[in-house]
N, C-alpha and C positions, 0 to 999 in steps of 0.2 A: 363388026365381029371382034371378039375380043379372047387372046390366046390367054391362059393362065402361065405364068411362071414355072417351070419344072426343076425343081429342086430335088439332086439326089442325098440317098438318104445317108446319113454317120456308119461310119465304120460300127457303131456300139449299139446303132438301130439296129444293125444287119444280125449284131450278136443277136441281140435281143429277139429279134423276128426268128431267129434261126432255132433256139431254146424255145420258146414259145411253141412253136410248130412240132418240136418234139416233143413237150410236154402234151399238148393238145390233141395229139396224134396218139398220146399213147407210149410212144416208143421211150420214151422216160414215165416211170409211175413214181407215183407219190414215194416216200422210202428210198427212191433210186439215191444213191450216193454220187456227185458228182467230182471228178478229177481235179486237182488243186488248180489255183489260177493258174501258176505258171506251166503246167502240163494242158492244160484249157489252151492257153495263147501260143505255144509251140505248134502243137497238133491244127489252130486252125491260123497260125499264122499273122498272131494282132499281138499287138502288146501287152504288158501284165495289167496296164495301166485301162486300156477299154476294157478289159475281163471285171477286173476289179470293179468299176463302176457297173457296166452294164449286169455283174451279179447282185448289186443292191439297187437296182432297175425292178430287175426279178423278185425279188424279197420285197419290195416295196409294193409291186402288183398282185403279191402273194402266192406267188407260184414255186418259190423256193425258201428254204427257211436255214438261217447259218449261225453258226454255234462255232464257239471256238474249239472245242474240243472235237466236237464232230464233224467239223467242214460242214461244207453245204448239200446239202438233200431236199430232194423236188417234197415240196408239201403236198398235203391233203387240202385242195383249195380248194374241192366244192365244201368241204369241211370248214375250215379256216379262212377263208376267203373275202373282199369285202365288195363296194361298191367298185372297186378300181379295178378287182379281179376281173368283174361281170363283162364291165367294160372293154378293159385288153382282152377277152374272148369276144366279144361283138367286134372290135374292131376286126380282130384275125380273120372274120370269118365276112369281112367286108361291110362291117355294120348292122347286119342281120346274125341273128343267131343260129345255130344248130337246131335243127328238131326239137330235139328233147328240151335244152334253152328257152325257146322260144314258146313251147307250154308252160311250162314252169311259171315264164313269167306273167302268161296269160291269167296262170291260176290263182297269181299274185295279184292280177287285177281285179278277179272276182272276190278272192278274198278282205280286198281295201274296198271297192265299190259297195258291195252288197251290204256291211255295216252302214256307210257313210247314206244310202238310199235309206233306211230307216232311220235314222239319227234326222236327216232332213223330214221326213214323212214324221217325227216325233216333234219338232220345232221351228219347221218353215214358218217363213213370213211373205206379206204379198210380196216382198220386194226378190224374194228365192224363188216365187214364183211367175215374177211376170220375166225374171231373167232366164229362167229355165224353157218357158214358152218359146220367147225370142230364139234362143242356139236352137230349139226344136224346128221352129222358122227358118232358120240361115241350115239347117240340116236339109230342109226340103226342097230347099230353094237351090242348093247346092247339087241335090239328087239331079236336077233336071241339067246340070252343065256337065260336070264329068265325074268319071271314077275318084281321080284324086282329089276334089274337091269333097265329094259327099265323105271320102273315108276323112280326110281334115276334120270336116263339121262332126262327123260324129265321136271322132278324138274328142273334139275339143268340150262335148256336152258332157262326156261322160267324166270328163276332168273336171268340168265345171260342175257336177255332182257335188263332187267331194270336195269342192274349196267350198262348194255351198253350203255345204255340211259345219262348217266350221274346223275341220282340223286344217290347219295349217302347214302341216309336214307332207300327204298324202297327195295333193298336188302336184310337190317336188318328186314324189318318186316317180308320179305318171309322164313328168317331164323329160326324167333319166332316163325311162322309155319309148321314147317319143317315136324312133324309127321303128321299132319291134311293133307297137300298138299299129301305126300306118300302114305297115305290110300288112299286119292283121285283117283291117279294116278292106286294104285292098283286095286282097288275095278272099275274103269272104263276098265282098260285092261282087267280086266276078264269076266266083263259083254259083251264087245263089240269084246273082242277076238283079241289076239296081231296081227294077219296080217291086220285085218278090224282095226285096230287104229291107227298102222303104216299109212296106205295105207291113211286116213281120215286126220291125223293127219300132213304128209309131202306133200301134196298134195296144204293144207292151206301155205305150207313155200318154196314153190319151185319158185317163184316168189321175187326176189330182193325188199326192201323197197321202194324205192323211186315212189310216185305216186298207193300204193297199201295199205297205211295206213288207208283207210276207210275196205280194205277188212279185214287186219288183224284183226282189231279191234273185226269185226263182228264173228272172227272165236274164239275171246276168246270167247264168250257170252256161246254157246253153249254147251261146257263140263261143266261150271257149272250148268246151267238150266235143263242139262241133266243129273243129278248125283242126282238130288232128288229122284227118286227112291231105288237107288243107300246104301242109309244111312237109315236103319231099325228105328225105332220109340224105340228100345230097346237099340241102341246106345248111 
């Protein structure tokens, strides 16, 4: 058995965590004007020196934006926001996202897949298709051991789409998602029941690309549109 090491966290994490949770709550909006550092670090009793950096923490993750003239003011970061924003809100919220988050990014994945399925049904080769077969295989194979194995397998076909596809960026985002998509994957085999998701699921893939690229398309739409249940309002 093996303990992990317990490492507490920086004085300037704790800033950080502390603003973060305000901003994400709400209780700071976008616009909010924040208190100079030195009224920052009196009022919670750190130095000017953690304020100061753990505010360019914040700006850095996108959550606040500072001007010399105007001090610092919580931004518009689902506006403004980048990949590191996405991230510091999935971590907040334990690596999974919010509801609303957690569609979004779903829709993002119909939106990347669904091109990337015809683009492949436009220029496969045996070799895109005897690899596709294969994860189709390790998907089935997978069905019959456990939940978290079949939703893996099916992560990883549907990623494997889109490298197969040939864009080379689209993979990388599916990556950045990786725990989001897994829940997904989870949280639908259990509601729909691993033989009924198999059975739903290879049914849409038993048919070769070529000429079948309007169907595929249509078959990603559905697990996401159908997963809004799926994701509690306390997530």
């Amino acid at each position: 058995m093996v303990f992990r090491e317990i490492v507490a966290p920086t004085v300037k994490e704790l800033f950080v965590q502390q603003l973060e949770g305000m901003i994400l709550s709400g209780e700071l909006r976008p616009g909010d004007r924040l208190p100079t550092e030195r009224e920052l670090a009196d009022e919670m009793k750190i130095s000017k020196t953690v304020v100061h950096e753990g505010l360019r923490e914040l700006h850095r993750l996108g959550f606040l934006d500072i001007a010399s003239r105007r001090g610092v003011t919580v931004a518009d970061y689902a506006q403004t926001g980048s990949l590191e924003t996405l991230r510091a809100i999935m971590d907040f919220h334990g690596g999974i996202p919010d509801r609303k988050t957690a569609l979004s990014i779903l829709r993002l994945r119909y939106y990347l897949e669904a091109p990337a399925m015809e683009e492949l049904a436009a220029r496969h080769t045996a070799a895109d298709m005897a690899a596709l077969r294969a994860l189709q295989r390790q998907a089935e194979e997978a069905s019959a051991r456990s939940l978290e194995d079949f939703a893996q397998a099916l992560f990883r076909y549907h990623r494997g789409v889109t490298f197969l596809s040939g864009n080379t960026i689209t993979p990388l985002i599916f990556n950045a998602f990786t725990t989001v998509n897994l829940a997904f994957w989870q949280k639908y085999i259990a509601s729909e029941g691993t033989a009924r998701c198999w059975k739903r699921w290879s049914a849409s893939r038993t048919a070769s690309p070529p000429g079948r690229a309007r169907r595929r398309r249509s078959c990603c739409a559905p697990a996401s549109s159908a997963s809004a249940p799926m994701w509690s309002k306390k997530s």
